[in-house]
N, C-alpha and C positions, 0 to 999 in steps of 0.2 A: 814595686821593685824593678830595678832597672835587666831588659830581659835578652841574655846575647847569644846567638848561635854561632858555635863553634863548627866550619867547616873543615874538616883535617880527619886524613887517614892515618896519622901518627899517634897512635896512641899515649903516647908518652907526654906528649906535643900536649892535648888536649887537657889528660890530667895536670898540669902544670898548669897550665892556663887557668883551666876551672879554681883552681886553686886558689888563684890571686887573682882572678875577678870577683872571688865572694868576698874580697877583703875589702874589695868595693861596693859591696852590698847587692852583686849584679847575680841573678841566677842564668846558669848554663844550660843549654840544650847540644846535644852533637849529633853529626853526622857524618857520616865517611866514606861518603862517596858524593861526586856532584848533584845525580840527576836526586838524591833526595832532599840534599840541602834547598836544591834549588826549590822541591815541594814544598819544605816545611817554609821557607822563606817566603812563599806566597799567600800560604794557607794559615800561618799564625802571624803576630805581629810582635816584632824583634825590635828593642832601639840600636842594635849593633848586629851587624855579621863579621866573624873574624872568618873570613876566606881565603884557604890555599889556592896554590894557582895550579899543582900539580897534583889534580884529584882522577878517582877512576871513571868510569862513566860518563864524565861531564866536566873539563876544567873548569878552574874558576873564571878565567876569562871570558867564557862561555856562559857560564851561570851570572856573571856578573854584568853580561851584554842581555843576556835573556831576560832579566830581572829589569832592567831601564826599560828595556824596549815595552814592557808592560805596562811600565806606572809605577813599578815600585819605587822608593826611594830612601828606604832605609839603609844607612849610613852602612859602606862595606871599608874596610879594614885588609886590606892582600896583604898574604903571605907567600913569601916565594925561595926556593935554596939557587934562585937566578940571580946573578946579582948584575947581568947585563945589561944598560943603559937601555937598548931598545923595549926590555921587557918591563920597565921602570914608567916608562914613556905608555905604554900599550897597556896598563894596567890602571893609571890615571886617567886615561883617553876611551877608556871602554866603561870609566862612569864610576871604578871609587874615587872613594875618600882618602883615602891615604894607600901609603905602600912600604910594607916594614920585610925587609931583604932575612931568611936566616944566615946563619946563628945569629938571635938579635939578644941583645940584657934584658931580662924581663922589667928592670926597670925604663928601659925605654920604650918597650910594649906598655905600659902601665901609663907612662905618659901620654903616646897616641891616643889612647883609647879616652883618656880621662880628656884631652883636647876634641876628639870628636865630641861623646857627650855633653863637652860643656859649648860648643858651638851649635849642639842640638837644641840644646834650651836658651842658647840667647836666643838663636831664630826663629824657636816655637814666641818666646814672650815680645821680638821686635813685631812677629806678626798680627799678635793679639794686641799687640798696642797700639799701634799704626791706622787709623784713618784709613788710608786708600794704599788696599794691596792691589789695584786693578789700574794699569797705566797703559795711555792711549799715543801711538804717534803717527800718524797720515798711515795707517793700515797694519800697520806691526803693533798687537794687542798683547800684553802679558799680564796675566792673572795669578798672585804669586799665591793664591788659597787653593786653587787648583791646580797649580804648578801647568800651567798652559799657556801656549803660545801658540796667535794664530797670527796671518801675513796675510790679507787680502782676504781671511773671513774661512782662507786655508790653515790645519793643525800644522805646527812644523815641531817636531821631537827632537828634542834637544835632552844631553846627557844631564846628570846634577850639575857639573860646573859647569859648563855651557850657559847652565839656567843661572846660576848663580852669577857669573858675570856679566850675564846682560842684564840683570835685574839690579847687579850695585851700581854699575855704567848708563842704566839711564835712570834711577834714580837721583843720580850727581853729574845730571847732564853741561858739560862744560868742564868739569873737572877731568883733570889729565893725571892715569895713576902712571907709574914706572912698572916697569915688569917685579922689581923684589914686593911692589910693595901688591898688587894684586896675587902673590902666591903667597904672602903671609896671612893676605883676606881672605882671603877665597880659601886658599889649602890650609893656615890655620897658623903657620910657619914657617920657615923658611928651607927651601927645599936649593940647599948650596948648589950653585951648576948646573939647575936645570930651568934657569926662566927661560930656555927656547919652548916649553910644555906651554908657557902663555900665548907664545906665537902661535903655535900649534891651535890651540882651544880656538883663539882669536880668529883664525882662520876656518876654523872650521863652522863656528858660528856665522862669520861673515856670509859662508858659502850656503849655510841656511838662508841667513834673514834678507840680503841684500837683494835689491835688482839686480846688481849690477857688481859683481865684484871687485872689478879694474876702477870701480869710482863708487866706493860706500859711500853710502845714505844715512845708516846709523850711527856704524861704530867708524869713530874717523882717528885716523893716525896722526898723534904730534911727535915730529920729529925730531931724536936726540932726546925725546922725553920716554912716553909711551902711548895711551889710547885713551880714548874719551869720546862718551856719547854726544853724538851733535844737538848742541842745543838750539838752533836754527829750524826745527821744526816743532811745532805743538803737539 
């Protein structure tokens, strides 16, 4: 059974949810405060965290940057009664998965949820299927079974999408995405009015992987288009 902890000091909040995740066959665990989600989030294995951002203890921002910085990488889900662009931006860029603003329709929560899931198992069965998850180019190493990346034999930590883009980008070395079309990939959908969050990732990756940022090596910019790994190196 598919297994999701519920972050949220809203009681109300939670029974609702629990609710209509069993009708997806999902069992619920809760917690109500950050510093324990963030416990149980390390010490059991969740294929879902639905995470407030405004929790006691510990926000989810916080739990949610603590959680990457480890290794974790089970699929988080924010919730927030913020509905300002900056926190929108800050809550994608600290390592989840999606970002569902309150008051939201519980059918539209039922969608997120049922999108991440089903993005979790293409990418468990793409991995089992796949030949060679382990891809080499002049010193920048990505290992997508250990979710690792090293640069000159150095670890370099990188967020889930972070990972995730560099790993579709030089898989399809030479191919040039646009910005809608790497936030439908990667985030699962289309996130209206915020393909600057690709710039952003983009950038922040560069500023990992590259020598040289003012002149990338990897990830190289097409112009009037979007981004694409350089195929010019083996």
């Amino acid at each position: 059974m598919t297994k999701v902890l519920l972050v949220e000091d809203d009681e109300n909040i939670t029974d609702l949810l629990s609710i209509h995740l069993s009708d997806l066959d999902c069992s619920t665990e809760i917690a109500n405060d950050g510093k324990l989600g963030f416990d149980m989030a390390m010490e059991h294995h969740y294929n879902l965290i639905v995470l407030d951002v405004m929790l006691p203890g510990m926000n989810g921002i916080q739990v949610c940057q603590k959680l990457r910085a480890l290794d974790n990488h089970t699929p988080i889900l924010m919730l927030t009664a913020k509905s300002e662009e900056i926190d929108l931006v800050l809550g994608l860029e600290s390592g989840a998965d999606d970002y569902l603003t309150k008051p939201f329709g519980i059918r539209e929560f039922i969608a997120r949820v049922k999108s991440i899931l089903r993005r979790q198992e293409v990418n468990k069965h793409e991995t089992e299927s796949k030949e060679s998850t382990h891809h080499q180019f002049e010193g920048l190493v990505i290992d997508e079974l250990k979710h690792r990346v090293t640069l000159n034999s150095e670890r370099i930590e990188l967020t889930p999408k972070e990972f995730d883009l560099l790993v579709l980008l030089c898989k399809n070395p030479g191919r040039s995405y646009d910005r809608d079309q790497l936030l439908k990939i990667i985030w699962g959908y289309e996130f209206n009015g915020y393909e600057h969050t690709v710039n952003s990732h983009i950038n922040r990756l560069r500023a990992k992987i590259e020598p040289d940022i003012t002149n990338p090596k990897y990830i190289l910019t097409t112009w009037g288009v979007g981004y694409r790994f350089n195929d010019d190196i083996d």
